[in-house]
DODREN-418689 format. One record per residue (C-alpha): y, z, x; residue number from 1. Coordinates in pm, 1 decimal, m for minus. Layout:
BEGIN
ATOM;Y;Z;X;NUM
...
***
This chain:
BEGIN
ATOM;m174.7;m2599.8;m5452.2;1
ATOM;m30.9;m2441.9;m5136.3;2
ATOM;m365.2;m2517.4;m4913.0;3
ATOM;m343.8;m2867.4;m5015.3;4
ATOM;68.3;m2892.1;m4997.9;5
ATOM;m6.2;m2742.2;m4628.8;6
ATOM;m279.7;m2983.1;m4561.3;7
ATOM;m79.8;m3257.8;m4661.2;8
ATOM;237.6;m3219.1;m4455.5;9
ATOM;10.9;m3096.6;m4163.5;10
ATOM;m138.1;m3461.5;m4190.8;11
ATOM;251.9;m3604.1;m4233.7;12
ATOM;342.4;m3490.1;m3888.9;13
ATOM;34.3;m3581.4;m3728.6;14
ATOM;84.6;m3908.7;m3805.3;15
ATOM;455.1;m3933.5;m3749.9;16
ATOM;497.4;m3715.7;m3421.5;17
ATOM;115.8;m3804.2;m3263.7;18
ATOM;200.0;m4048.2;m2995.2;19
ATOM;487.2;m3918.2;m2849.9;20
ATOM;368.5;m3564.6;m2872.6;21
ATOM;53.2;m3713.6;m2669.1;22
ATOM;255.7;m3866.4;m2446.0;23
ATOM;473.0;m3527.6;m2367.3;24
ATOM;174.4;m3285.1;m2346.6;25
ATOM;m31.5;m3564.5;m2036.8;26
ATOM;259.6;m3568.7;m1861.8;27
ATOM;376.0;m3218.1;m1923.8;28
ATOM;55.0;m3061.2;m1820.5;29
ATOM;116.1;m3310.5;m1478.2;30
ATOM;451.6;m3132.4;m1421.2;31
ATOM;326.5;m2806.9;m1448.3;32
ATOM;224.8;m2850.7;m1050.3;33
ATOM;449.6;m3154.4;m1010.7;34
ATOM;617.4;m2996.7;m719.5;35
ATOM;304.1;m2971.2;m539.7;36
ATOM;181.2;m3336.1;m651.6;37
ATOM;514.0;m3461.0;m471.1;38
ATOM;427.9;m3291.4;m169.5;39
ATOM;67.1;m3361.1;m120.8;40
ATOM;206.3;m3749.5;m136.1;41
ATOM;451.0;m3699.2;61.0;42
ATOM;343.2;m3393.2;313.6;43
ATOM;569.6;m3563.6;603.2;44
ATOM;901.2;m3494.9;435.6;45
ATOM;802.1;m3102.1;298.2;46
ATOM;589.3;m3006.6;549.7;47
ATOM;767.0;m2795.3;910.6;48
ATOM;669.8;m2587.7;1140.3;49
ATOM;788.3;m2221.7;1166.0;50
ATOM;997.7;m2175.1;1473.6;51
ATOM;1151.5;m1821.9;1459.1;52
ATOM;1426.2;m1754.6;1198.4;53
ATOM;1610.3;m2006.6;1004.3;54
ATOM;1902.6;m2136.5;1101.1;55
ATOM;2237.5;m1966.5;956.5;56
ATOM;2344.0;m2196.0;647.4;57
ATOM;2703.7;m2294.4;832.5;58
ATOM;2514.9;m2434.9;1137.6;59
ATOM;2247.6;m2641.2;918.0;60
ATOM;2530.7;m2782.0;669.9;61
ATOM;2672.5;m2889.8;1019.6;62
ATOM;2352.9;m3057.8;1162.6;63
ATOM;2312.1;m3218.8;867.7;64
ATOM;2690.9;m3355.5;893.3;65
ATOM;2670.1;m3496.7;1190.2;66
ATOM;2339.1;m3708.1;1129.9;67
ATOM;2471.2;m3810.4;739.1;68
ATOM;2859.6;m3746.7;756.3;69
ATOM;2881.2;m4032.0;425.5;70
ATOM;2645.6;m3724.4;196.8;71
ATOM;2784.4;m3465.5;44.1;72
ATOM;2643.4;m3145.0;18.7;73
ATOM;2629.9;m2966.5;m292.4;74
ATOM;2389.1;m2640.2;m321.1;75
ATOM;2117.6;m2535.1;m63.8;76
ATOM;1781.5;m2472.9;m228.4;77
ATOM;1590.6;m2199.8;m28.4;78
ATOM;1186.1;m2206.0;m10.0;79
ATOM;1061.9;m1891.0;33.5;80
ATOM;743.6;m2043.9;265.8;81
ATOM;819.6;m2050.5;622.2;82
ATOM;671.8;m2426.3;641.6;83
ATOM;801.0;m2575.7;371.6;84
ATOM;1150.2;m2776.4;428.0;85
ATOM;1470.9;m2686.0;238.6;86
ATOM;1650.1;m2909.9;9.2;87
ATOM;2025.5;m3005.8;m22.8;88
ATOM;2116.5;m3140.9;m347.5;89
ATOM;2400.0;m3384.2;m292.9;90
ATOM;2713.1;m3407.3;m482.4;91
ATOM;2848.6;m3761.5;m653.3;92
ATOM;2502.0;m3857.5;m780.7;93
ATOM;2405.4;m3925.8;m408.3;94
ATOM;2044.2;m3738.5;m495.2;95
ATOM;1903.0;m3494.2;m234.1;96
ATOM;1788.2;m3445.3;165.9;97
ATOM;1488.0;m3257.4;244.8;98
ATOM;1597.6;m3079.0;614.4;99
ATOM;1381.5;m2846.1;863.7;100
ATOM;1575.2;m2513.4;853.6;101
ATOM;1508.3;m2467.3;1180.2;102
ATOM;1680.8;m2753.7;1330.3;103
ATOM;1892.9;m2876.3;1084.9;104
ATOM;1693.3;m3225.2;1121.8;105
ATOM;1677.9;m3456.6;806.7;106
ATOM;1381.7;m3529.2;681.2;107
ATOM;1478.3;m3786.1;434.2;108
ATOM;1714.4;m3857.0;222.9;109
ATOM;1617.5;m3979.3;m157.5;110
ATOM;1663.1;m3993.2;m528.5;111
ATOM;1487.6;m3736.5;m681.3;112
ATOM;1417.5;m3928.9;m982.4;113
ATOM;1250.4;m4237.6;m809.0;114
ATOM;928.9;m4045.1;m633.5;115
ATOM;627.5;m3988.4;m823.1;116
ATOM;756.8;m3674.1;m920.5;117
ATOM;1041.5;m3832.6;m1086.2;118
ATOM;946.3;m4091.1;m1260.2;119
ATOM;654.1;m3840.2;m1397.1;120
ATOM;974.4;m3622.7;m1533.1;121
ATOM;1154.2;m3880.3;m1645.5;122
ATOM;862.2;m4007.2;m1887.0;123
ATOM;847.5;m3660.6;m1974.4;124
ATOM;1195.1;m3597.8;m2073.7;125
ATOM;1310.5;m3918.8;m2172.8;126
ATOM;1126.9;m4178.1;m2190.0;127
ATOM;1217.9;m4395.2;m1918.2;128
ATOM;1505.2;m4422.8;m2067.8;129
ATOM;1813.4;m4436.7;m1863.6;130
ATOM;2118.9;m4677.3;m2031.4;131
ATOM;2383.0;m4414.0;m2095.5;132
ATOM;2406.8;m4559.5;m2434.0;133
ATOM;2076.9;m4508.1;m2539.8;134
ATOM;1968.7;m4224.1;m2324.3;135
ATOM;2134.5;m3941.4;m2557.7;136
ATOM;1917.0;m4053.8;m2847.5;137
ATOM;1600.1;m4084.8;m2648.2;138
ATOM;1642.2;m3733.0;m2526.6;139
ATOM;1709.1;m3629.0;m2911.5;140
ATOM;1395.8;m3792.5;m3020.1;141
ATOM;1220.4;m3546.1;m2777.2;142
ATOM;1368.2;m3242.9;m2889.2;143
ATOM;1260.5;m3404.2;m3237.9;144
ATOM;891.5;m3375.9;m3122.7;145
ATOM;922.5;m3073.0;m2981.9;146
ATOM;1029.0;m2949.5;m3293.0;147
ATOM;768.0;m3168.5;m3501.8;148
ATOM;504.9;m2950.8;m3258.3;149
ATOM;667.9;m2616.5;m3400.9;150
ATOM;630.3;m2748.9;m3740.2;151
ATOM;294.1;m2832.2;m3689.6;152
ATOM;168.6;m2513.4;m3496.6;153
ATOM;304.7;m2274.1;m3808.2;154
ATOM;184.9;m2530.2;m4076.9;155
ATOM;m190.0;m2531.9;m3924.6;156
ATOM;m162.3;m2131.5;m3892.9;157
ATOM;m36.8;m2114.2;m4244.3;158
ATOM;m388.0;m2303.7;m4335.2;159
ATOM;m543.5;m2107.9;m4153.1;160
ATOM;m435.5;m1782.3;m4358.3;161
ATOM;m407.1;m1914.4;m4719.6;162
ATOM;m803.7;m1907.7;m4780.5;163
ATOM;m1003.1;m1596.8;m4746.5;164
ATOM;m1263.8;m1525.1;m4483.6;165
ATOM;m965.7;m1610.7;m4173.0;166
ATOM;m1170.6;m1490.4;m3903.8;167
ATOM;m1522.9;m1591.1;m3985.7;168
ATOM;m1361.7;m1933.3;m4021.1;169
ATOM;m1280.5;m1898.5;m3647.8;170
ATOM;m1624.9;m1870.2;m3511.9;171
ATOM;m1770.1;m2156.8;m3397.7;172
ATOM;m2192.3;m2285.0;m3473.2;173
ATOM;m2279.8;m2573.1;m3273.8;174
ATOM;m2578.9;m2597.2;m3471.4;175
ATOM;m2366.2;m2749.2;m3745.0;176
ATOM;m2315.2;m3059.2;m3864.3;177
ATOM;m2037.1;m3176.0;m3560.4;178
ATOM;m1731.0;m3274.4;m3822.2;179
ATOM;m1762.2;m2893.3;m3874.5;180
ATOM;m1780.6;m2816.8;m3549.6;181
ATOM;m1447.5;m2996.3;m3449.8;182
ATOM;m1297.6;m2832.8;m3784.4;183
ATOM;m1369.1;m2488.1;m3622.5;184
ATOM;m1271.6;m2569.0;m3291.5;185
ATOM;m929.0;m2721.4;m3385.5;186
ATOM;m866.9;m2392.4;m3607.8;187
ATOM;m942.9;m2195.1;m3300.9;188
ATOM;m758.8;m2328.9;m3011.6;189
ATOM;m469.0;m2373.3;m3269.2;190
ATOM;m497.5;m1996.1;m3371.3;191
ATOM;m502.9;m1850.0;m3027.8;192
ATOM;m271.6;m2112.4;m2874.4;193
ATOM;17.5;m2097.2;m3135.3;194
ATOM;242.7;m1877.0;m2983.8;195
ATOM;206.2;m2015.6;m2608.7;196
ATOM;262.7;m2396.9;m2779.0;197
ATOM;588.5;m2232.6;m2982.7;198
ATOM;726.5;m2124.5;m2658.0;199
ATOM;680.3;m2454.1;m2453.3;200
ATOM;787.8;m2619.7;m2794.2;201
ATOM;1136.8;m2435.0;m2816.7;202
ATOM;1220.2;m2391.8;m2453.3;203
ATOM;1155.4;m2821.9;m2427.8;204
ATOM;1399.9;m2825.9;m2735.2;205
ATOM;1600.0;m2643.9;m2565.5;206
ATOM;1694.5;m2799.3;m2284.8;207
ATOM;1863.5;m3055.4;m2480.6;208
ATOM;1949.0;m2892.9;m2810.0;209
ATOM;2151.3;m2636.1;m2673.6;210
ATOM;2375.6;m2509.9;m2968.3;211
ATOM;2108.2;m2465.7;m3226.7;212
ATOM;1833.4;m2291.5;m2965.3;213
ATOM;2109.6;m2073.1;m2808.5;214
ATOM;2222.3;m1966.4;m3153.8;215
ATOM;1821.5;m1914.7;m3271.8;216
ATOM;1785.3;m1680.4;m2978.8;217
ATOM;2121.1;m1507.9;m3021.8;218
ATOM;1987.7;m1411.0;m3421.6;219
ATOM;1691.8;m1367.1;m3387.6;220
ATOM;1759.1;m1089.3;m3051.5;221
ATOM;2085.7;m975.7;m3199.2;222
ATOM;2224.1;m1023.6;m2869.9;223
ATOM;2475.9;m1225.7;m2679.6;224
ATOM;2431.8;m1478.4;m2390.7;225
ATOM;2623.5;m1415.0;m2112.5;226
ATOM;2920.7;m1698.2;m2054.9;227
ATOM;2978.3;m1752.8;m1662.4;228
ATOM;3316.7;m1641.9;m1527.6;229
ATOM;3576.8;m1815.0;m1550.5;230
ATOM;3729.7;m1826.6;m1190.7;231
ATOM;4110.0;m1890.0;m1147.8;232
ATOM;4130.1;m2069.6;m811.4;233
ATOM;4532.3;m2003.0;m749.5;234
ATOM;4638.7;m1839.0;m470.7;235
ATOM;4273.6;m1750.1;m334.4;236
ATOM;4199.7;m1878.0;m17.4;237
ATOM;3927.0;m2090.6;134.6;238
ATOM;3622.1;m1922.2;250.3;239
ATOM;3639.4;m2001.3;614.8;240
ATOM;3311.6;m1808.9;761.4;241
ATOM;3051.0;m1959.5;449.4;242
ATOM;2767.0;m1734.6;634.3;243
ATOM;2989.3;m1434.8;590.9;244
ATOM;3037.3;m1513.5;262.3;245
ATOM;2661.6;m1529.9;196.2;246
ATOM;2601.2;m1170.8;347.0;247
ATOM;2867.7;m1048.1;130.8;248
ATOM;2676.5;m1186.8;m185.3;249
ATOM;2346.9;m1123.5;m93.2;250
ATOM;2452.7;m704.5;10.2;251
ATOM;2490.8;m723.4;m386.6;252
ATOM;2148.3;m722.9;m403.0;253
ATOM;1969.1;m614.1;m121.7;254
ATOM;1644.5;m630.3;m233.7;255
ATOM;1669.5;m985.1;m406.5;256
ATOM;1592.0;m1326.6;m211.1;257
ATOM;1823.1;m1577.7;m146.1;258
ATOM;1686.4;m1920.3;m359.4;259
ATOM;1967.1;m2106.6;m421.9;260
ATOM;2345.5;m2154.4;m307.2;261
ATOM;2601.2;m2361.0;m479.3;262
ATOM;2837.4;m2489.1;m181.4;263
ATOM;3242.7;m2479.6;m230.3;264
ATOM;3333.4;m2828.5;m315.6;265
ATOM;3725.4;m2742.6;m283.9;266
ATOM;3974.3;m2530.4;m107.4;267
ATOM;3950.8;m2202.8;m333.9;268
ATOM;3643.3;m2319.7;m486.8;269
ATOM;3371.7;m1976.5;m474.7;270
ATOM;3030.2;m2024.8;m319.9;271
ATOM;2728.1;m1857.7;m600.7;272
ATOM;2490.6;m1697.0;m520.6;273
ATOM;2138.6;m1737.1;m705.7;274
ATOM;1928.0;m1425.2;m626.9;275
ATOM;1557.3;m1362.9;m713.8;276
ATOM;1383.7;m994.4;m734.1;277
ATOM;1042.1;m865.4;m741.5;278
ATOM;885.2;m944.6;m1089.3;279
ATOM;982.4;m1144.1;m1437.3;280
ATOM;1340.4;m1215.0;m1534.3;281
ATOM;1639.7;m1459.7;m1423.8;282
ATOM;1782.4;m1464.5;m1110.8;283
ATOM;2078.2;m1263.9;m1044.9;284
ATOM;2423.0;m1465.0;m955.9;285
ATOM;2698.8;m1341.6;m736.5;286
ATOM;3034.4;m1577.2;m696.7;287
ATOM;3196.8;m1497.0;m349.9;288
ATOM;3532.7;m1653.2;m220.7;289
ATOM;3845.3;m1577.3;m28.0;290
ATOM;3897.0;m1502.3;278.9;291
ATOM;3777.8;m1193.6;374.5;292
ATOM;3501.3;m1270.8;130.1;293
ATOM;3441.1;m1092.4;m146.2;294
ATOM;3302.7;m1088.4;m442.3;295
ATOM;3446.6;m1249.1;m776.5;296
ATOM;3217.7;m1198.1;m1031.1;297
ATOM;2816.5;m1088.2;m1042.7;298
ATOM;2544.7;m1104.1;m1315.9;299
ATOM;2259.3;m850.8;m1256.9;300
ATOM;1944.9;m1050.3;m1357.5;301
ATOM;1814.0;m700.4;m1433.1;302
ATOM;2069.5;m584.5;m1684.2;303
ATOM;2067.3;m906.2;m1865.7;304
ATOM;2054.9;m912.2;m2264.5;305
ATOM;1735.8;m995.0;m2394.5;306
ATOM;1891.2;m1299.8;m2534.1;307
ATOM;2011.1;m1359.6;m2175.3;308
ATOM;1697.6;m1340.1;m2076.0;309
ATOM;1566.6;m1595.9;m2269.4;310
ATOM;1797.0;m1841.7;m2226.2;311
ATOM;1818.5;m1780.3;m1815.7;312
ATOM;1417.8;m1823.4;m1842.7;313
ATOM;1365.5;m2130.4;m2047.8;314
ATOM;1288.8;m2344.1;m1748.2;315
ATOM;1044.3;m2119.8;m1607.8;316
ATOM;913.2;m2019.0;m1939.9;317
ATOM;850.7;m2431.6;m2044.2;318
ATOM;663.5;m2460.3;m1721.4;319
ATOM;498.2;m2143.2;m1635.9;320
ATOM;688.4;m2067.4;m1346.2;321
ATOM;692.9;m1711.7;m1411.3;322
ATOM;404.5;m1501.1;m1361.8;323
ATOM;198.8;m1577.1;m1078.7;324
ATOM;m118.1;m1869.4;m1029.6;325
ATOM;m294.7;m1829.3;m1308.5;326
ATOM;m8.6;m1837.7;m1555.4;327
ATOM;22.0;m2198.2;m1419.2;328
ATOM;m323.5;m2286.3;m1479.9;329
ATOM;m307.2;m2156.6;m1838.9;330
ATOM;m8.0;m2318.9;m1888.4;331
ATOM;m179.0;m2653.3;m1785.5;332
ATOM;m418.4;m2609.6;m2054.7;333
ATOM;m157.1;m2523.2;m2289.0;334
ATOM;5.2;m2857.6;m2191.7;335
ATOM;m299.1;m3031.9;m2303.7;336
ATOM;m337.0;m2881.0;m2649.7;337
ATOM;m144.4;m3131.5;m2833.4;338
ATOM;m351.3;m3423.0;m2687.2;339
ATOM;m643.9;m3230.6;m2804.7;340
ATOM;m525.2;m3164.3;m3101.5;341
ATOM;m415.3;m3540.1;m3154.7;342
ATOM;m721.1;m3650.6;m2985.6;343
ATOM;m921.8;m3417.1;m3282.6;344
ATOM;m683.6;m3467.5;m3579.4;345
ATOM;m803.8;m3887.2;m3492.1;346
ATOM;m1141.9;m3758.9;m3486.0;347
ATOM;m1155.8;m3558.6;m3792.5;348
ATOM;m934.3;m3846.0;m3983.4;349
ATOM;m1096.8;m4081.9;m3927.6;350
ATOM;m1429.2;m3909.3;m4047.7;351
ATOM;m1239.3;m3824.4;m4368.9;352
ATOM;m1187.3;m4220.4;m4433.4;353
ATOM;m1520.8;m4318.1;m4374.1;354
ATOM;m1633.7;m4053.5;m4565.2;355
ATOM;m1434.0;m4136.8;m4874.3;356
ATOM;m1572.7;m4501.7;m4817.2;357
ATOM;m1912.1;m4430.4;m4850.7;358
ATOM;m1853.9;m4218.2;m5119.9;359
ATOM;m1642.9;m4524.7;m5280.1;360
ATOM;m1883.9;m4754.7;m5247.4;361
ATOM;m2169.6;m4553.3;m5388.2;362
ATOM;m2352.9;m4508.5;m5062.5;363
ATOM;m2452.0;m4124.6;m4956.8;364
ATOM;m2277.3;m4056.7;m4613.9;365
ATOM;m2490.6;m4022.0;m4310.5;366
ATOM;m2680.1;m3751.9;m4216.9;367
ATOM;m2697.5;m3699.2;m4587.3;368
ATOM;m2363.0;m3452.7;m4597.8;369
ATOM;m2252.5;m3324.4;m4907.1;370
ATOM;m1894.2;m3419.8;m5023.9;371
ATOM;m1607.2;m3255.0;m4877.0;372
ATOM;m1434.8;m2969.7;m5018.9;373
ATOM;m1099.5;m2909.3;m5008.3;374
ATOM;m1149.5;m2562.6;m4772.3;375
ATOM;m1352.7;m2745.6;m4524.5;376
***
């Protein structure tokens, strides 16, 4: 009763979650290089060539002022690759510049989510959906999938376990008939792939279902998530030397690299810091204001809580940013395990049907196969 209870609701799911889910593992598995996509079709705007050092971060912001005084700068990202252009996000919904950091020259100015990249991401994540009536739902229904995909990955494992024989059941004889063949198959990828696809699965729902993942990772670690400090701007003055600032933040962490730098908007506002070490785990964050500068708050990346961890990671975790090249490359074929599974489930159902209409109409299936059994 609990094989077939399984089977059914596995079969439920399929059918209720299997184009959307299809739709989020094509285009997730195209995101999981998507930055690289975007700049082999556009190589003119990421592309420079290395001229020496950088240029300190208070002389580019000021290049970049006089060419687009309207734009407002709001955080510096930092690429580590000496010809590869950095990007400015822009306050005010004004989208992003790509500059040389060695001249401060802009290299264009756009919308992030209106390049290939973009619209790629915004299929992804919701749809194509963008009235800020309807958006909020669209980006529910995701997380919904996402969490269909958990549901499905432990139901299939659970059939998988109830009947005996769990690992002979995962070898795989091409000499049989192939509706076997795509039985075993589908039982193995989903056996060996189930905790990769639960990952991807909860750190998607998480990006939008923030209470309910936060709080899952906060019971099940027994830890805490770190809050970000709350800053009281009275009284403090303005940074006035923003590359002092900077060397004040980064001599928190010596050893770390500079990726990222969240601009003061205000008079008293601090700039933060966004820090990356050697190795797995979140960035570490320094806040720096006043003037001198010094530092406000930090968060050692190193010292985090595992639950901190977790929740600092989920980007990087959803998209395999994490480990080195070939972590990306499995994590592209751990994108496209959902098609495959929808694209087999289709296969395999469809089988059943015309199965049970042979059967039906009194005719002997093809290939002369016996009648199914409920453990096939």
């Amino acid at each position: 009763m609990l094989y077939r209870w399984l089977r059914r609701l596995h079969l439920a799911l399929f059918l209720i979650s299997a184009v959307p889910l299809t739709l989020l593992s094509l285009t997730g598995a195209l995101l999981v290089y998507g930055p690289e996509l975007q700049e082999a079709l556009e190589p003119e705007i990421w592309a420079v060539e290395p001229r020496g050092a950088p240029l300190p971060v208070r002389e580019l912001l000021g290049r970049v002022a006089e060419q687009r005084p309207e734009l407002k700068p709001w955080s510096v990202a930092f690429d580590p690759r000496p010809d590869r252009a950095w990007r400015i996000w822009l306050g005010g919904g004004q989208g992003a510049m790509n500059v040389d950091p060695y001249d401060g020259r802009v290299l264009a100015h756009y919308h992030p989510n209106r390049n290939a990249q973009g619209i790629v991401t915004a299929l992804h994540r919701r749809w194509l959906v963008d009235d800020k009536t309807a958006a909020p739902w669209v980006r529910h229904a995701v997380s919904a999938v996402a969490l269909a995909l958990m549901l499905q990955v432990l139901v299939g494992v659970g059939i998988w376990l109830t009947p005996p024989r769990r690992l002979a059941r995962l070898s795989v004889d091409f000499s049989k008939r192939p509706r076997m063949v795509v039985i075993r198959l589908h039982q193995l990828a989903g056996v060996t792939t189930a905790l990769l696809l639960l990952t991807v699965a909860f750190t998607g729902l998480a990006m939008y279902w923030h209470a309910p993942a936060r709080a899952a990772i906060e019971a099940a670690t027994g830890s805490r998530v770190a809050e970000q400090p709350e800053l009281e701007t009275a009284g403090r003055a303005p940074i006035a030397d923003l590359d002092a600032a900077v060397a004040v933040g980064r001599a928190a962490f010596p050893e770390a690299r500079l990726r990222h730098l969240r601009v003061p908007s205000r008079p008293g506002d601090a700039a933060v810091l966004h820090l990356e070490a050697d190795g797995i785990g979140p960035p570490s964050r320094v806040w720096v204001g006043d003037h001198p500068p010094r530092i406000l708050a930090l968060q050692d990346g190193a010292a985090a809580s595992t639950a901190t961890w977790i929740w600092q990671m989920r980007y990087p975790l959803h998209v395999g940013e994490f480990a080195g090249p070939v972590v990306r490359a499995l994590w592209v074929v751990v994108a496209l395990m959902p098609a495959a599974f929808v694209a087999t489930g289709l296969w395999l159902y469809g089988n059943r049907r015309r199965h049970a209409w042979a059967v039906s109409a009194g005719r002997t299936p093809r290939g002369g196969e016996r009648t199914r059994t409920s453990r096939d």
